[in-house]
N, C-alpha and C positions, 0 to 999 in steps of 0.2 A: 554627505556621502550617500551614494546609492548603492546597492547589492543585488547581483540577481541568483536566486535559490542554484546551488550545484546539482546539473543532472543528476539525481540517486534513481535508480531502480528500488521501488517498493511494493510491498503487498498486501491487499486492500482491498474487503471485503464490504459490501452495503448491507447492513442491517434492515432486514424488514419486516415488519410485527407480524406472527402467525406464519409465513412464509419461511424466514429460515434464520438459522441462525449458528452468525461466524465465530471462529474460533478465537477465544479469548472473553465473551461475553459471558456473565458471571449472575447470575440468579438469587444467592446466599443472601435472606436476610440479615444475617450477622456480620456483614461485613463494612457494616460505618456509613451503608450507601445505598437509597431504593435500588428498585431494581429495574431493569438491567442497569448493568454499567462493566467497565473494564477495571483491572488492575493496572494504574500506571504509574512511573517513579514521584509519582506526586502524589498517588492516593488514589481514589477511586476514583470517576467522573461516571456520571450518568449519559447513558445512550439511549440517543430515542431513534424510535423507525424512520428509516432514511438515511440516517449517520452513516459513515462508512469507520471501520474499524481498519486501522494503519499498522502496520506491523515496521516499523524503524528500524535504521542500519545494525541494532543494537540488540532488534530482536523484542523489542518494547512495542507497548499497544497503547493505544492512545484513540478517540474516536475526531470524527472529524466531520463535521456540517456539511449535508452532500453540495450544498451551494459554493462552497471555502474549496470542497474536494476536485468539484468539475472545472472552477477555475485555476487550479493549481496543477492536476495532473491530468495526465491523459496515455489511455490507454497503449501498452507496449506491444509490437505484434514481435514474439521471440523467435519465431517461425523465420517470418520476412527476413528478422536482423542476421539471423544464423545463415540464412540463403544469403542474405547480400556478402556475409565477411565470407563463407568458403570459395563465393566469385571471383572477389578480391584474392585471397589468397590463391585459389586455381591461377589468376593471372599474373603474379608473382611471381609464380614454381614456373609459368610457361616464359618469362621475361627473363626470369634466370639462367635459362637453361638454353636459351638463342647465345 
């Protein structure tokens, strides 16, 4: 059987050394884990520069290999999508109402 990933909108930060650094990434040596890395339902993982840091349906972090990341998602424009459905809906209200 095959599967393909269900559209999810997520949120998703690139981690890059000295430059900046996204919310959820975690510095504490006492946490079981060098550093950096995230807290996520499995335990810490380590994040290196480049990773992107994932914010999931659930609200979880998780990092993610910018190579795995660029092939999997791709940037949402909320702008555009907000303009396209009020079109749509504008031409609805006017189809209605003939």
């Amino acid at each position: 059987m095959k599967y393909r990933k269900k559209p999810v909108i997520v949120e998703a930060e690139q981690y890059v050394e000295e430059v900046n650094e996204p919310e959820g990434l975690c510095w504490k040596l006492g946490c079981g884990a060098d550093c950096p890395h995230v807290h996520t339902l499995e335990g810490p993982l380590l994040v290196k520069s480049g990773d992107y840091i994932i914010t999931g349906v659930k609200g979880e972090k998780y990092p993610c290999k910018s190579d795995i990341f660029e092939a999997t998602y791709e940037r949402v424009d909320l702008c555009g999508s907000l303009r396209n459905l009020l079109q749509l809906l504008w031409r609805a209200l006017r189809l209605y109402r003939k």
